[in-house]
C-alpha positions as CSV (number, residue, x, y, z in Angstrom):
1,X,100.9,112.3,110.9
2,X,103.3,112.8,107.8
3,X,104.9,115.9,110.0
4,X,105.2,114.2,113.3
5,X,106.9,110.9,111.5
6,X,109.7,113.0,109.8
7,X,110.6,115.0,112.6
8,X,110.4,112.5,115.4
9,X,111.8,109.4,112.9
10,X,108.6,107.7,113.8
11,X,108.4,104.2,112.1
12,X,104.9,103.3,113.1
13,X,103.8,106.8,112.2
14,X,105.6,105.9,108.3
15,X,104.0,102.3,108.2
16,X,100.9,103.9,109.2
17,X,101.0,106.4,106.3
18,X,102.3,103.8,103.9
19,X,99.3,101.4,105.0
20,X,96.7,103.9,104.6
21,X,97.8,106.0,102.0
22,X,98.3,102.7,99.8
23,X,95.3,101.4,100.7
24,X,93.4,104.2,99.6
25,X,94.9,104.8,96.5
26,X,94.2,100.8,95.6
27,X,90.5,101.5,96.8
28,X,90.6,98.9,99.3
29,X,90.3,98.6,103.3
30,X,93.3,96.3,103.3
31,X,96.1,97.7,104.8
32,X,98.5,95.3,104.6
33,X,97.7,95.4,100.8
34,X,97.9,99.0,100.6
35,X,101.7,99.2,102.4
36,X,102.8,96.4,99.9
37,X,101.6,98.4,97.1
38,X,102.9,101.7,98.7
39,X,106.8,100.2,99.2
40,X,106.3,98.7,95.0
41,X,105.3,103.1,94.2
42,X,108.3,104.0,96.2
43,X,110.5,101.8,94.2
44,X,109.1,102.5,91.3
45,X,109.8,106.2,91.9
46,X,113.2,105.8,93.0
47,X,113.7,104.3,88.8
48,X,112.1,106.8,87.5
49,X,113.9,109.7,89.6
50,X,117.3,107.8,88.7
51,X,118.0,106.8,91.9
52,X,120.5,103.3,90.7
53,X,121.2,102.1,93.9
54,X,118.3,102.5,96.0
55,X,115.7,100.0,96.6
56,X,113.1,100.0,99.6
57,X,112.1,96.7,101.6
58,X,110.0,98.3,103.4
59,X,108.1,102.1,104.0
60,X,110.6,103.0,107.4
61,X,114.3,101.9,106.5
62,X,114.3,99.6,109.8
63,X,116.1,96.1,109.5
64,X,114.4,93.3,108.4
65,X,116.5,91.3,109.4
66,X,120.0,91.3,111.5
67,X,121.2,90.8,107.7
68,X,118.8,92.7,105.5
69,X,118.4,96.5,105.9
70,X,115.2,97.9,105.3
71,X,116.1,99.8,102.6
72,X,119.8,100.6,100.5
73,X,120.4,103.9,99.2
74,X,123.9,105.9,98.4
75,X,124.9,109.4,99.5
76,X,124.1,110.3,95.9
77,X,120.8,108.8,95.9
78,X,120.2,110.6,98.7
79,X,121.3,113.8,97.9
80,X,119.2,113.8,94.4
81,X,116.3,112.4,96.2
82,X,116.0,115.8,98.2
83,X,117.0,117.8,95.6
84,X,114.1,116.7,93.6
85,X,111.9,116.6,97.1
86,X,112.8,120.4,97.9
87,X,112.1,121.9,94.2
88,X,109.1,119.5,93.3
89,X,107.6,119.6,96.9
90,X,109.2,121.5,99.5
91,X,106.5,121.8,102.2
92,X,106.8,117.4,102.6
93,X,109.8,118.2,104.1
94,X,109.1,121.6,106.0
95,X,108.5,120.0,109.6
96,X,112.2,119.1,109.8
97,X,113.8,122.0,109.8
98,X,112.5,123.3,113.3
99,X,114.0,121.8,116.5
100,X,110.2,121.1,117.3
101,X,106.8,121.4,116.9
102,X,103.2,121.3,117.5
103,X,101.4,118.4,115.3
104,X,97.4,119.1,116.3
105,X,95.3,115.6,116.4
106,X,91.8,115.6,116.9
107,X,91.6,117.1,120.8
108,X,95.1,117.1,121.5
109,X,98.4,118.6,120.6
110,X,101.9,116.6,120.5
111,X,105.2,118.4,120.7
112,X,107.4,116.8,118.2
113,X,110.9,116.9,118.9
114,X,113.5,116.8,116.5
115,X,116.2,114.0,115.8
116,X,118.4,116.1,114.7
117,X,119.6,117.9,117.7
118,X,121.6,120.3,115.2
119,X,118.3,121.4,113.9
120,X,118.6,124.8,115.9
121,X,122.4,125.2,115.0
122,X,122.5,125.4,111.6
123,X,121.3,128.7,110.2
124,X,119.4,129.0,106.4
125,X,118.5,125.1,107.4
126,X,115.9,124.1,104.5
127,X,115.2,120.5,105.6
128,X,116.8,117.7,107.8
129,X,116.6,114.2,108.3
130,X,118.1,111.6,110.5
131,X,118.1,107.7,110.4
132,X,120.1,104.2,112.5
133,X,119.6,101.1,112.1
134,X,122.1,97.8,113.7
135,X,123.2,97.6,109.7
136,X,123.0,100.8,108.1
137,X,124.6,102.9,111.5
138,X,124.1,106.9,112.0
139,X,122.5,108.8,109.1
140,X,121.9,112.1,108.9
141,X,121.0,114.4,105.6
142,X,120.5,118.2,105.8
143,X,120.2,120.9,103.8
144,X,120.8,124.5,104.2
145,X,121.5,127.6,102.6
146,X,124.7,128.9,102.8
147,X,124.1,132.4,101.6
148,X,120.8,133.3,99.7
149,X,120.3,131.1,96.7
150,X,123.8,128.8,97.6
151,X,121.9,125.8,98.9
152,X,123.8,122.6,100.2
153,X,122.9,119.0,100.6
154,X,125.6,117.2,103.1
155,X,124.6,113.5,103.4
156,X,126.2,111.3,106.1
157,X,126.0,107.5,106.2
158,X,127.6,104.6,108.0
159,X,128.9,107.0,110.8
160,X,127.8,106.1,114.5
161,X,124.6,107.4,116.7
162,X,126.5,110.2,118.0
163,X,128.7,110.6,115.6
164,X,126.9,111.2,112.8
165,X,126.5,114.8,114.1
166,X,129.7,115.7,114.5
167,X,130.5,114.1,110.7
168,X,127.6,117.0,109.9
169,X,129.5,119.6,111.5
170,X,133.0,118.7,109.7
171,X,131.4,118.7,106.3
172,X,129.6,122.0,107.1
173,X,132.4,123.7,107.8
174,X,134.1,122.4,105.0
175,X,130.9,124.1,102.4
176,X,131.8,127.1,104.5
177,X,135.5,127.0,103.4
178,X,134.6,126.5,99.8
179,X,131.9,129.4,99.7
C-alpha cells in the first residue's frame, strides 16, 4: 500500500497507512486514534531530524481548509528530509523512481502510474515525488545521480500543475552546467 501511495500520490492510501500503522503501534483498534498519534510521530521526527519549518496537519499534505494547508515544509526541509530518507532507508522511497509498477494485493495486481510524468526522462533517477494542493500549488522533489556517486536533490514548490515539471527540467539542466 506504502508503494502504490507514493507513486500514484494516493491520499486515502497515506491516511490509510497512517490510521493503521498508528493504531498498531498504540495497540489499539482505533484508527482514528492511531492517525492522530501517527501525524504527532511525524512531527516529532521532523524536530528531531532538524526540519525548523515543517509541521504536518495531517498524514497526506491535502488542505484543511481553503486557508490551512495540510502540512508547511521549505525547499530545505525537503531536501534534508530525503537526504536522510535515501541514506537511512532508501528502499521507502524505491517505487518512485519507475514510471510504473505492479503493486500485488491479495488476488489482484494494480498498475501504478507515476505522477511524475518525468520519471522515465531523467536518467540515474534515485527517487521522485510529486504534490498540489489549492494553497501550496505544483510540487515536485527528485533526486538523481548525475554521474556515479554525484547525487542531486532539486526541490520545486509554489510552481503550477504543469509547471512544476518544466521548473524540474530548468533546474536540471542547470546541475548539469555545474557538473
Amino acid at each position: 500500500l506504502l508503494d502504490f501511495s507514493l507513486i500514484v500520490s494516493s491520499n486515502d492510501g497515506a491516511r490509510s497507512v497512517a490510521s493503521v500503522v498508528g493504531a498498531t503501534l498504540l495497540n489499539t483498534p482505533d484508527f482514528t486514534l492511531g492517525r492522530a498519534d501517527f501525524i504527532k510521530q511525524m512531527n516529532l521526527e521532523a524536530q528531531k531530524l532538524g526540519l525548523a519549518q515543517t509541521y504536518f496537519v495531517n498524514e497526506n499534505g491535502l488542505d484543511e481548509t481553503p486557508s490551512q494547508s495540510g502540512g508547511y515544509g521549505s525547499a530545505d526541509d525537503v531536501t534534508k528530509l530525503l537526504q536522510y530518507i535515501l541514506i537511512n532507508q532508501p528502499s521507502i522511497l524505491e517505487p518512485t523512481k519507475y514510471s510504473s509498477l505492479q503493486v500485488s494485493s491479495f488476488s489482484k495486481t494494480h498498475t501504478a502510474i507515476n505522477t511524475d510524468i518525468l520519471a522515465d526522462t531523467i536518467p540515474g533517477l534515485l527517487a521522485s515525488k510529486t504534490g498540489y494542493t489549492d494553497l501550496a500549488g505544483g510540487n515536485l522533489a527528485v533526486t538523481f545521480d548525475s554521474s556515479i556517486g554525484h547525487p542531486f536533490i532539486i526541490v520545486v514548490l509554489g510552481s503550477t500543475q504543469d509547471g512544476r515539471f518544466s521548473d524540474m527540467q530548468i533546474g536540471r539542466a542547470s546541475c548539469r552546467e555545474r557538473v
